[in-house]
C-alpha positions as a Python dict, from the first residue, in 0.01 Angstrom:
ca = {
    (1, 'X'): (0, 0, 0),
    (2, 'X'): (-268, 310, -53),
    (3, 'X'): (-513, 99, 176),
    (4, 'X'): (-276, 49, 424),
    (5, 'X'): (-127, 442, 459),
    (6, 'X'): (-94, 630, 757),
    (7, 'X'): (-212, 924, 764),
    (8, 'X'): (99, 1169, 828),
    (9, 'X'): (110, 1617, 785),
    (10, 'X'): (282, 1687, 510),
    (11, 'X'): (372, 2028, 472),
    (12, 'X'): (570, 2235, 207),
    (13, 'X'): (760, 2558, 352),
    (14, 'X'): (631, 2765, 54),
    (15, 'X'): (267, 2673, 66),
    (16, 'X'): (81, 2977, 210),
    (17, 'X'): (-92, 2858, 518),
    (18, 'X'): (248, 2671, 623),
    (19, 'X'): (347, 2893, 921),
    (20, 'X'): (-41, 2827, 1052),
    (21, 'X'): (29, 2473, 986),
    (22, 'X'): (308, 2455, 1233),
    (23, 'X'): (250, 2659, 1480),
    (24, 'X'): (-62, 2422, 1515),
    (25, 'X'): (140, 2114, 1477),
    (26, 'X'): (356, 2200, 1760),
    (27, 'X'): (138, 2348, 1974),
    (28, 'X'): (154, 2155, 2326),
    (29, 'X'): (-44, 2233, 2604),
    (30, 'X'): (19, 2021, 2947),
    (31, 'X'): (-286, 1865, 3007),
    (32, 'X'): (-187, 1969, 3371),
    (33, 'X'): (-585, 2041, 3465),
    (34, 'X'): (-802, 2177, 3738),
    (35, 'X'): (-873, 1813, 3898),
    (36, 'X'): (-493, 1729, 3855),
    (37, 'X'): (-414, 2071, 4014),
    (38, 'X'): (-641, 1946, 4274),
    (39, 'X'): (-559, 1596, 4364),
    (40, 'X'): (-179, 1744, 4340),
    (41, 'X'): (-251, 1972, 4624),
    (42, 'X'): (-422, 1749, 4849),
    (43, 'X'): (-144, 1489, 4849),
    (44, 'X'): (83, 1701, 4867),
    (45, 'X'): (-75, 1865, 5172),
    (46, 'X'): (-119, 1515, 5339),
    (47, 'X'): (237, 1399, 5303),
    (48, 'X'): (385, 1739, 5464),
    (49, 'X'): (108, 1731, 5753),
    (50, 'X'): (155, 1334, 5824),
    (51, 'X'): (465, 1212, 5639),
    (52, 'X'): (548, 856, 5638),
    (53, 'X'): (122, 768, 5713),
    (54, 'X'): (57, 960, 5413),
    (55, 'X'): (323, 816, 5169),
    (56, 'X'): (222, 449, 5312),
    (57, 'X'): (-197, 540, 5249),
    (58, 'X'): (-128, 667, 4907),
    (59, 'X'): (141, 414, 4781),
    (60, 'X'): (-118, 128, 4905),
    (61, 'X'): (-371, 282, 4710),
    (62, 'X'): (-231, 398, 4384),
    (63, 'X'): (70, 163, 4335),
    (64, 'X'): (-205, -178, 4451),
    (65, 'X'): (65, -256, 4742),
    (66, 'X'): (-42, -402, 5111),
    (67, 'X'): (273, -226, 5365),
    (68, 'X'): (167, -82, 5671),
    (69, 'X'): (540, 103, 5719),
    (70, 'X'): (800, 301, 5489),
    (71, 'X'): (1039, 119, 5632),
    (72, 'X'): (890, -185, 5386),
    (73, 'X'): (882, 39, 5094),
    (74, 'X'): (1311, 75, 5133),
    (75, 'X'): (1558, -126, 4916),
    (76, 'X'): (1864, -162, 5121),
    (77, 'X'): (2209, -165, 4990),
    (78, 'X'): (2271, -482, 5015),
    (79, 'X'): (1921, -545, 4766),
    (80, 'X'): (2095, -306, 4536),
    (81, 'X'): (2374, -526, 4503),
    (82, 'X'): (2215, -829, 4430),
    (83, 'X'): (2021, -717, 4205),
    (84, 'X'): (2357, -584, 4012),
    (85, 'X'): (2486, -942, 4091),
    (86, 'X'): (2182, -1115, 3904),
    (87, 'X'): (2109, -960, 3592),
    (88, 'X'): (2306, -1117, 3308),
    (89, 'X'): (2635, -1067, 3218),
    (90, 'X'): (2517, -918, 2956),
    (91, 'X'): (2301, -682, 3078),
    (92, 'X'): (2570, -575, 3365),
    (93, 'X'): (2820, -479, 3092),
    (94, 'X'): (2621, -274, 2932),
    (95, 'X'): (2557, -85, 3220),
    (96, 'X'): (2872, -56, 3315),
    (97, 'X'): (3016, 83, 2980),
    (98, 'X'): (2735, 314, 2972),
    (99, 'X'): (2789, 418, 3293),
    (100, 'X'): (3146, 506, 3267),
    (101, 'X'): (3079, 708, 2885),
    (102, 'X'): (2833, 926, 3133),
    (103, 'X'): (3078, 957, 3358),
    (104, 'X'): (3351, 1073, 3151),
    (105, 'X'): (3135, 1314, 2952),
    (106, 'X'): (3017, 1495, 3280),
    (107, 'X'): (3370, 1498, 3400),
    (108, 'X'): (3409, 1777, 3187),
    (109, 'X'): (3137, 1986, 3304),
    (110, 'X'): (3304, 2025, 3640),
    (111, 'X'): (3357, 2369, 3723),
    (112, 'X'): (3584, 2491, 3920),
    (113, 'X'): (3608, 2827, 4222),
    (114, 'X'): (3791, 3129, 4056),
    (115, 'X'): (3930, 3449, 4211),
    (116, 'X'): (4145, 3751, 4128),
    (117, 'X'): (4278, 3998, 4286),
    (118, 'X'): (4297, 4388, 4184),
    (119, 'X'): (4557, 4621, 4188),
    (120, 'X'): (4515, 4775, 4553),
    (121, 'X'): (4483, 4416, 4675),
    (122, 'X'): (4084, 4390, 4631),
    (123, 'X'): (3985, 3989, 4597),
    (124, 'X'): (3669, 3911, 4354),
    (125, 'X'): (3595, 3584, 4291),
    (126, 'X'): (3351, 3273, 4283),
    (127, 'X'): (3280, 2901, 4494),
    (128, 'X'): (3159, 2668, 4311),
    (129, 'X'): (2983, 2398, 4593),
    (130, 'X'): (2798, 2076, 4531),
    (131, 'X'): (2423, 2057, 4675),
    (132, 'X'): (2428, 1836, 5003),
    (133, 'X'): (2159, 1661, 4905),
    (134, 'X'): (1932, 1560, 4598),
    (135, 'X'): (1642, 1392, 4506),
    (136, 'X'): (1585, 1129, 4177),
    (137, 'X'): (1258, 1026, 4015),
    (138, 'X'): (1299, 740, 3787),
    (139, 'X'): (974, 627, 3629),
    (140, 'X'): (880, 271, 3714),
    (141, 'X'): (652, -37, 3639),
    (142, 'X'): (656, -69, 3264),
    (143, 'X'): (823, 267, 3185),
    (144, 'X'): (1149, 184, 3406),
    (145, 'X'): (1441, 258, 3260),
    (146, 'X'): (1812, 231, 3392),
    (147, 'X'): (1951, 459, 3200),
    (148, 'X'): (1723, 722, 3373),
    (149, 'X'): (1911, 634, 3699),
    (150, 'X'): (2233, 679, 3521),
    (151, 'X'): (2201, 1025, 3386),
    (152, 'X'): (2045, 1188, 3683),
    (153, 'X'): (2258, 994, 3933),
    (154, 'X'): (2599, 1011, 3793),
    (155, 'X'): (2583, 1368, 3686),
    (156, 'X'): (2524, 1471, 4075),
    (157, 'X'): (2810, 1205, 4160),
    (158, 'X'): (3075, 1418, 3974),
    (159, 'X'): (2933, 1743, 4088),
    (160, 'X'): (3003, 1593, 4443),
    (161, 'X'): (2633, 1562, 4572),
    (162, 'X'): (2715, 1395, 4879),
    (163, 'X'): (2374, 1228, 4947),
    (164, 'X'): (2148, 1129, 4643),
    (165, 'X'): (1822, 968, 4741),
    (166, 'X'): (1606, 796, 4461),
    (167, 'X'): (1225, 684, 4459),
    (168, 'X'): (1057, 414, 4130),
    (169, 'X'): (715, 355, 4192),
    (170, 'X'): (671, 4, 4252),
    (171, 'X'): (330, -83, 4095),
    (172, 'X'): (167, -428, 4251),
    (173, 'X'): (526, -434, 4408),
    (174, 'X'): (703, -464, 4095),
    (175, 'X'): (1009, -291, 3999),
    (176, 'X'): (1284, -415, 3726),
    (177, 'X'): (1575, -548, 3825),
    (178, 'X'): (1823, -320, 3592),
    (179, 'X'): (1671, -19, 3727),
    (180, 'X'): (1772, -103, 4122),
    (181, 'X'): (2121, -248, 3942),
    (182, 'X'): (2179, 97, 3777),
    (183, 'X'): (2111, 275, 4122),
    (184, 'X'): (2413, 73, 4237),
    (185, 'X'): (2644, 122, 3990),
    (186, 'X'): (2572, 491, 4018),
    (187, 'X'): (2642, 549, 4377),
    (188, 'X'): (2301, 596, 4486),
    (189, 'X'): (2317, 615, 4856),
    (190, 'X'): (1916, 543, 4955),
    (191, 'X'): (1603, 436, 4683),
    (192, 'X'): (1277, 412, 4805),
    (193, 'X'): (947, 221, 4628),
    (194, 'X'): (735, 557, 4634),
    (195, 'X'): (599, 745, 4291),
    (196, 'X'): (407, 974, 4184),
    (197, 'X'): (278, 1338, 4346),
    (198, 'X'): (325, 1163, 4729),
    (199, 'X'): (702, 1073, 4630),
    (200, 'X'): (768, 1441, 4526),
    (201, 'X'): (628, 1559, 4822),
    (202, 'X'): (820, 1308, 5019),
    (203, 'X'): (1159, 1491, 4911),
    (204, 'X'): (1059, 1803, 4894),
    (205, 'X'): (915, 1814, 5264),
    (206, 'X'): (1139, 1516, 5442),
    (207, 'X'): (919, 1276, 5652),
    (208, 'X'): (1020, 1033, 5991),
    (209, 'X'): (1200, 825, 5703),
    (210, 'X'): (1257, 1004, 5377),
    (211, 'X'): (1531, 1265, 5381),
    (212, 'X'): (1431, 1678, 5285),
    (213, 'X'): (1612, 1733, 4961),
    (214, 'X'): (1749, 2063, 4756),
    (215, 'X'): (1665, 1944, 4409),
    (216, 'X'): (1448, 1710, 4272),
    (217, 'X'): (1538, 1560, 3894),
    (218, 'X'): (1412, 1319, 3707),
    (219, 'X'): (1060, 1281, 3446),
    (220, 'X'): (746, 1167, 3561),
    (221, 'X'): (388, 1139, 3465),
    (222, 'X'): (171, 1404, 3492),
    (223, 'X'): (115, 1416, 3822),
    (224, 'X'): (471, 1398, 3903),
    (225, 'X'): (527, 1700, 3689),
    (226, 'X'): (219, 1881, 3847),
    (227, 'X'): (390, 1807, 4196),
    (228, 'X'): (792, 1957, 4111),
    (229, 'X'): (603, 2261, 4005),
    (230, 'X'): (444, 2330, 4293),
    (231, 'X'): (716, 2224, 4513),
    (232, 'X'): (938, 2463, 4307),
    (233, 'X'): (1095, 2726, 4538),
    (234, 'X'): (1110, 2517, 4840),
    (235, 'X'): (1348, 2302, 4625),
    (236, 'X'): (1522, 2317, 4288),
    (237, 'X'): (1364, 2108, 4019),
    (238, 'X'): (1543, 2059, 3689),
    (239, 'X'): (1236, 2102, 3453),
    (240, 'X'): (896, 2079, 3353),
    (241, 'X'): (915, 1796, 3080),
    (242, 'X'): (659, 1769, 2791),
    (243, 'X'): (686, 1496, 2550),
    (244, 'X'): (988, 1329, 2349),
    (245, 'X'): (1055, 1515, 1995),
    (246, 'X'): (1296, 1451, 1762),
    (247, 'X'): (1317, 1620, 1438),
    (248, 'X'): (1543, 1474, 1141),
    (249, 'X'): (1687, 1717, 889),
    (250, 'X'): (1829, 1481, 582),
    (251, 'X'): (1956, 1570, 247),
    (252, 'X'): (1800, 1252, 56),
    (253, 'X'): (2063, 1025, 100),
    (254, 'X'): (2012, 843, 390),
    (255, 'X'): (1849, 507, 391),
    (256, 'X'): (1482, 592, 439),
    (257, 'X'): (1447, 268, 655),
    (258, 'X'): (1720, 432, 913),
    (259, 'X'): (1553, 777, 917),
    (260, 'X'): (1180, 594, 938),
    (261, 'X'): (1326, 417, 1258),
    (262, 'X'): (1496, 730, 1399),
    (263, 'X'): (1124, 845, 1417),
    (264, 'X'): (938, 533, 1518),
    (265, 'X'): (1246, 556, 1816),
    (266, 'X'): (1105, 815, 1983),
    (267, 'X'): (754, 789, 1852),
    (268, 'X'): (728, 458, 2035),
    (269, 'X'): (767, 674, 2422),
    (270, 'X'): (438, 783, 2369),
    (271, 'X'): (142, 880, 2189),
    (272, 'X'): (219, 1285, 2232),
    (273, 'X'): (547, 1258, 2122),
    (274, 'X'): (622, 1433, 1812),
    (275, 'X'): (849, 1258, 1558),
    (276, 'X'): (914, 1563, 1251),
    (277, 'X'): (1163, 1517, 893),
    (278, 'X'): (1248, 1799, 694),
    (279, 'X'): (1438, 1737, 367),
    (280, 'X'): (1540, 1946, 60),
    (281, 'X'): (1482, 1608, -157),
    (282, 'X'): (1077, 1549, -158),
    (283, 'X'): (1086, 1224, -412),
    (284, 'X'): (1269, 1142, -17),
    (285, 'X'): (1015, 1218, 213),
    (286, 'X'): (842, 1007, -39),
    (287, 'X'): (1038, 685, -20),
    (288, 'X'): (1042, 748, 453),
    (289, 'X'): (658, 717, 361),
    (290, 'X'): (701, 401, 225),
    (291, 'X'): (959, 313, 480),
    (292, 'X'): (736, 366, 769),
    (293, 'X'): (387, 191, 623),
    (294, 'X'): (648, -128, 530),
    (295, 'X'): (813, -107, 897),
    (296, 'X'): (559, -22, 1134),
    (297, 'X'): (343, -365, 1141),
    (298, 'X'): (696, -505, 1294),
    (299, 'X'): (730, -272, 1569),
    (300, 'X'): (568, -364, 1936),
    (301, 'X'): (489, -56, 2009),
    (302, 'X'): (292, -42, 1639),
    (303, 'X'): (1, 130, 1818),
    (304, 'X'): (154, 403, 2056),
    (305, 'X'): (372, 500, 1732),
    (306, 'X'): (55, 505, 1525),
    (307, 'X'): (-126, 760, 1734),
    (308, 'X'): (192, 1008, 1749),
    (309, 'X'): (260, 957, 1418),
    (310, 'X'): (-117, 1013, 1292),
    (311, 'X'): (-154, 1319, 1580),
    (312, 'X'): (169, 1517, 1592),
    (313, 'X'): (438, 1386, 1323),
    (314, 'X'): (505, 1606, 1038),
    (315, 'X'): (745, 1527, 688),
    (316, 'X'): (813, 1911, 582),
    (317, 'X'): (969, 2017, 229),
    (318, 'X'): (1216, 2261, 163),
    (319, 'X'): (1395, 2474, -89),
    (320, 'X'): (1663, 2458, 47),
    (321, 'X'): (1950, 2445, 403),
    (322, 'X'): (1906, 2781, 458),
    (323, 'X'): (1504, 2701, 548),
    (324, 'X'): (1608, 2382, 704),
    (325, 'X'): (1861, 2578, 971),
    (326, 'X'): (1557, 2879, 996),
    (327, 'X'): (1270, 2603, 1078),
    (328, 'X'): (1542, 2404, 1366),
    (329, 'X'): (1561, 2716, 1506),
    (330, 'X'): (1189, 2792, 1514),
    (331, 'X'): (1150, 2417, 1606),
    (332, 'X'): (1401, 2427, 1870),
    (333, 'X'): (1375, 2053, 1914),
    (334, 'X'): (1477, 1812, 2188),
    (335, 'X'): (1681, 1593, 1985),
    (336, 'X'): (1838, 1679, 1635),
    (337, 'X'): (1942, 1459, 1418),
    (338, 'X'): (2141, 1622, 1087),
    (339, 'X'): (2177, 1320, 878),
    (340, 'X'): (2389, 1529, 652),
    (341, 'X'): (2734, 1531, 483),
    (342, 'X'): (2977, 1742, 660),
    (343, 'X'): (2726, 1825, 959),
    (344, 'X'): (2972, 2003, 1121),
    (345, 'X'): (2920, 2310, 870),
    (346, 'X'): (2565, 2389, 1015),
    (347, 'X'): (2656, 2430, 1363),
    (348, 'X'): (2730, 2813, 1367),
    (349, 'X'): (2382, 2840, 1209),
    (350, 'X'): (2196, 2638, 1496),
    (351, 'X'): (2131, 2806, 1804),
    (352, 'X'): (1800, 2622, 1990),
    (353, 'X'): (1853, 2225, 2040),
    (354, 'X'): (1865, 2016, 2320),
    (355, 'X'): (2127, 1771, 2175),
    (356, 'X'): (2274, 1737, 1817),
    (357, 'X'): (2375, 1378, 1662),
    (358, 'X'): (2570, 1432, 1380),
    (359, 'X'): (2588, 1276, 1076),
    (360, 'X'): (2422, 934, 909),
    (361, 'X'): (2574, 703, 1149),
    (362, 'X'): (2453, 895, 1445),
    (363, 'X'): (2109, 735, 1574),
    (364, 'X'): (1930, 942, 1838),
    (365, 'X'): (1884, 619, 2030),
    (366, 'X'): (2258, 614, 2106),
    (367, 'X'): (2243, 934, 2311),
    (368, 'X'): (1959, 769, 2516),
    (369, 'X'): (2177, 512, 2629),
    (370, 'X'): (2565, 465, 2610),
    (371, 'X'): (2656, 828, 2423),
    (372, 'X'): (2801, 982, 2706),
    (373, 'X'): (2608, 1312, 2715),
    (374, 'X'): (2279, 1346, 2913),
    (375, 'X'): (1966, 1265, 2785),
    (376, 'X'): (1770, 1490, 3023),
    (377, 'X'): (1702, 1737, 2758),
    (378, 'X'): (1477, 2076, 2729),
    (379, 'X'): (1129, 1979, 2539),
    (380, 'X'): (825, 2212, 2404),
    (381, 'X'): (1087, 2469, 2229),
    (382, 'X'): (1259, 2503, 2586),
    (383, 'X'): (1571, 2463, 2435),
    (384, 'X'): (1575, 2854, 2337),
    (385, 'X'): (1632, 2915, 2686),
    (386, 'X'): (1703, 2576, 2829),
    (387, 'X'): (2004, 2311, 2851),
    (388, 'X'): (2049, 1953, 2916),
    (389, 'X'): (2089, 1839, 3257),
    (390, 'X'): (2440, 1814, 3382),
    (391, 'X'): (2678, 1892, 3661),
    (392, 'X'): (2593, 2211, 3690),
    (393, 'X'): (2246, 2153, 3758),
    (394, 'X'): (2384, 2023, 4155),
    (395, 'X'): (2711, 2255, 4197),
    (396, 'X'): (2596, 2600, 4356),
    (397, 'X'): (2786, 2908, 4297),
    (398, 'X'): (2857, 3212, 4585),
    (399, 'X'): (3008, 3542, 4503),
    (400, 'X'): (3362, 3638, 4702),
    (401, 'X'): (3385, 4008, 4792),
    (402, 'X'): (3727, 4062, 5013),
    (403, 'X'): (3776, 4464, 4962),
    (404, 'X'): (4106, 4587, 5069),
    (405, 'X'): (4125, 4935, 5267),
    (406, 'X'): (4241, 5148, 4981),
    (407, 'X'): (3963, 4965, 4787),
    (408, 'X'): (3656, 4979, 5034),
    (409, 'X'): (3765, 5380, 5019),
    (410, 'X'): (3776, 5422, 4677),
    (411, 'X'): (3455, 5191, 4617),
    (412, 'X'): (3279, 5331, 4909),
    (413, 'X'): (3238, 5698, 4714),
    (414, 'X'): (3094, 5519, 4411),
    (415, 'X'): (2873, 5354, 4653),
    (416, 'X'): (2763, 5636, 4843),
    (417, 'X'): (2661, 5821, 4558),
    (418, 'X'): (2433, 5544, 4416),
    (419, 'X'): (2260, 5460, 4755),
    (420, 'X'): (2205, 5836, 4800),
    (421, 'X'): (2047, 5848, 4450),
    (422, 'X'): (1811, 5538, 4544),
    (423, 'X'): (1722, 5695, 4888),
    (424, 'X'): (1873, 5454, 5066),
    (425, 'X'): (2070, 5630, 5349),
    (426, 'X'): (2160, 5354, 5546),
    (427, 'X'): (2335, 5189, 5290),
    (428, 'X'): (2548, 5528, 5185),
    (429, 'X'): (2640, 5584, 5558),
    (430, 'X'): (2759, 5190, 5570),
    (431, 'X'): (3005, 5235, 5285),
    (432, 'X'): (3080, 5603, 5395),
    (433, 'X'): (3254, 5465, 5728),
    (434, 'X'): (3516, 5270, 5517),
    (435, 'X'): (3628, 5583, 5315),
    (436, 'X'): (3978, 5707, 5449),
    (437, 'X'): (3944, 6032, 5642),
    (438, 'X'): (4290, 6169, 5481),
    (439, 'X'): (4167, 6263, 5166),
}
């Protein structure tokens, strides 16, 4: 087995150099260059100066296609619904049940206008609106997933988005069947064939054919990324994604085969991602050693899982749960799995994650898919100050101010004062005019 071992960081909290160690391991820096920068802006500057030309030019050259018109590069609804009509029965069921778990789940997130009203009659309170219109990116060619579609799509559904327009690159003119089924199922009301930086641009400018959106959602490659961040203030985005993480906190007695395969499940996105265990129980971390040289020659994806695992992976001991809950923290990790007895009784203590599965029956991989809960999540120790995506990512809040006369009086002295005390005359004199002459 020694000739065959892959080369993983082990680490040991109380070693010395550990912190250094860490810090080193999860070090990520966006390989968002100078040329990307660059290439970024130019396409970016095309598509808002000559719209649909531009998207065409650039989706003929970097997606290999031959259309000389966007209106080519549309998928009506009635290609959405075949699509849902011809995948397998199989395949449509579990789209549907998936579909409906997201649904549910972000049903709760719905919030709801509030106002009250004070003693002299003043009315304070909150709207709560849905966005009139959003963009989704859902990665295509051989990274296309459906369930992408669903949680970007269905979240914005509930909220009440009323139009939701979606572009999947369509390399050599490709694009998978379950991915155009999902958009279906989810209410999406227009999808268009266009990736990368020129699709961003696309929604974030409008052209003669693609719609001017409020927020664009949805990962992408690096370009993609590069592109929502400069677009950024002319339109919402919901985040700057880095690579998948997952980090598995066990207590030894999980099967080392389930917790090697928790890792190889999000190792296998890509090789950046960063697959980390931490155990109390090192004879463990042992035997998930064992279980990933013994499972890895079976996976597909052997070689993309080798390079994360060899590059960013880490199998950390500790003393103890108390340096367990201090390293999650520190971590603040996409995806957490505590594969733990009684779970529950380490909440309190965890306050940076992006989503928590707990317990040993609860793979990661279920959140991805049918869960319920969105699996848009914060990456690169975002989490501290970061949240999933969800319905409140496309409803809109405005204040409600309604002061009554005895109020604007009242309030209008407080406010005169302060603007006075900022030099700001104008505003005193504004609030001044409301206060009641009669003392």
């Amino acid at each position: 087995m020694s000739d065959s071992s892959i080369s993983i960081a082990r680490l040991n909290y109380s070693d010395a150099d550990f912190s250094e160690r860490l810090d080193k391991l999860l070090a990520w820096e966006e390989v968002s260059d100078q040329k990307v920068n660059q290439i970024v802006d130019e396409i970016l500057a095309q598509v808002r100066q000559h719209g649909d030309s531009a998207v065409v030019e650039y989706s003929n050259r970097f997606d290999r296609l031959n259309v000389s018109a966007m209106a080519e590069l549309e998928f009506t609804q009635d290609q959405l619904q075949q699509a849902l009509a011809t995948i397998s029965d199989e395949q449509r069921q579990a789209l549907e049940v998936a579909a409906q778990r997201v649904n549910d789940y972000h049903q709760h997130q719905k919030q709801d206008s509030w106002q009250y009203r004070e003693a002299d009659g003043t009315l304070l309170g909150q709207q709560v609106t849905p966005m009139d219109r959003v963009g989704i990116y859902v990665p295509g060619g051989k990274a296309s997933y459906p369930s992408s579609v669903l949680m970007n799509a269905i979240p914005a559904k509930v909220a009440g988005v009323k139009e939701i327009i979606m572009v999947v690159p369509i390399p050599d003119g490709e694009v998978n069947p379950l991915v155009l089924a999902a958009a279906a199922l989810s209410g999406v009301d227009r999808v268009f064939g266009v990736g990368g930086a020129q699709a961003v641009a696309a929604l974030a400018y409008g052209t003669e054919t693609v719609p001017k959106v409020d927020k664009i959602v949805g990962p992408g490659n690096i370009f993609v990324a590069t592109a929502k961040r400069a677009v950024f203030g002319l339109v919402g985005i919901d985040m700057i994604a880095g690579p998948s993480e997952i980090l598995v906190v066990c207590d030894g007695q999980t099967d080392p085969d389930w917790v090697a395969m928790d890792l190889f499940s999000q190792a296998e996105h890509d090789e950046d991602a960063q697959p980390i265990l931490i155990s109390t129980d090192s004879d463990f971390i042992d035997q998930v050693q064992q279980s990933i040289e013994k499972l890895l020659p079976t996976m597909e994806r052997q070689s993309i899982i080798e390079v994360s695992l060899r590059n960013r992976a880490a199998l950390i001991a500790v003393d103890n749960i108390d340096q367990a809950l201090e390293l999650i923290n520190r971590i603040a990790p996409e995806h957490l799995e505590l594969s733990v007895d009684n779970p529950e009784q380490l909440l309190p203590s965890i306050r940076h994650a992006g989503a928590i599965f707990m317990g040993r029956y609860t793979a990661e991989a279920l959140g991805d898919y049918c869960a319920g809960p969105n699996h848009v999540l914060p990456t690169s120790g975002t989490a501290r100050f970061s949240s999933p995506l969800g319905v409140y990512d496309f409803q809109k809040r405005s204040s409600l101010i309604q002061f009554s006369p005895d109020g604007a009086s009242e309030m209008g002295k407080v406010a005169s004062v302060l603007a006075r005390g900022e030099s700001l005359t104008a505003h005193a004199r504004s609030a001044e005019y409301r206060i009641k002459k009669d003392g």
